[in-house]
N, C-alpha and C positions, 0 to 999 in steps of 0.2 A: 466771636466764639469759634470754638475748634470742634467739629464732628467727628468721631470714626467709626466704622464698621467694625464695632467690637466681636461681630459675630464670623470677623475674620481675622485667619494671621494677619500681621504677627498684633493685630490690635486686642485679637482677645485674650495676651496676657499681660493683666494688671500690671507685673515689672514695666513692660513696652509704654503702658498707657502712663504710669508713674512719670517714667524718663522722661515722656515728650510734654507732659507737663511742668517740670521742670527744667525744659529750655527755654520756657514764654517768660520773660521778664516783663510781667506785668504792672509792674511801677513804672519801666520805664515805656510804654503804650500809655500808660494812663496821661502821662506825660506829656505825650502827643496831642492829646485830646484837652490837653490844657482845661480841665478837673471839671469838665463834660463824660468824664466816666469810671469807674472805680474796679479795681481790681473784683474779680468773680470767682469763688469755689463752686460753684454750677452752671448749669444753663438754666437758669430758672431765673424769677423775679426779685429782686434782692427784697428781705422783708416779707416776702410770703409764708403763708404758715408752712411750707411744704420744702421752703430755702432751709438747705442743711446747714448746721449751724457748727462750720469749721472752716478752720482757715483755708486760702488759697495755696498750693503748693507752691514754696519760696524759689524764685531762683535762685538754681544750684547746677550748672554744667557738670560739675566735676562727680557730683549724687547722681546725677542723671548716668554718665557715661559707665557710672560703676553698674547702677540698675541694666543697664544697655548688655555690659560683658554678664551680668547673671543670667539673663534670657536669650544668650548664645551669640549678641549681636556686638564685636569688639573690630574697628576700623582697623588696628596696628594687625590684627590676622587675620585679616581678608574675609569680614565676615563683618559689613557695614551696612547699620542700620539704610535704607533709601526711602524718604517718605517725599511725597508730592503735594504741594500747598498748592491748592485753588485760592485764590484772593480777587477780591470785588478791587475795580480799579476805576479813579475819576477822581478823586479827590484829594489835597492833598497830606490827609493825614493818614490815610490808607496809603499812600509812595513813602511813607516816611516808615513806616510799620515795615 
């Protein structure tokens, strides 16, 4: 799962948070996991009364990138997106992620 401090730039605007979920090609992690784990539209328990009942945001780079220039952030005019992944390491379906 993916965290951010929505209660900070540039995470607290929806556009931003849209975009970067929209880079996570979540088929192909699942992938990884060789069908030990299924695609997520929350951080919650899949099947709980409280799990929203909507799709996962598709990979789409190119949706994403358009989202990115609506919320000021566009790499070609020096004004790019920089996020930093912490990731858990040991194993090796996490190296392959």
């Amino acid at each position: 799962h993916v965290v951010l401090n929505v209660r900070r730039p540039p995470f607290d605007d929806a556009r931003v948070r849209r975009a970067l979920a929209s880079f996570f090609d979540r088929d192909a992690i699942v992938q990884v996991f060789r069908g030990a784990a299924r695609p997520a539209a929350a951080h919650a328990k899949h099947g709980a009364p409280y799990y929203p009942l909507v799709a996962p945001h598709p990979f789409d780079p190119a949706a994403a990138r358009r989202e990115l220039r609506l919320a000021g952030f566009d790499a070609e005019a020096g004004t790019a997106l920089r996020v930093v992944l912490l990731m858990p390491q040991g194993s090796e379906p996490l190296r392959r992620i």
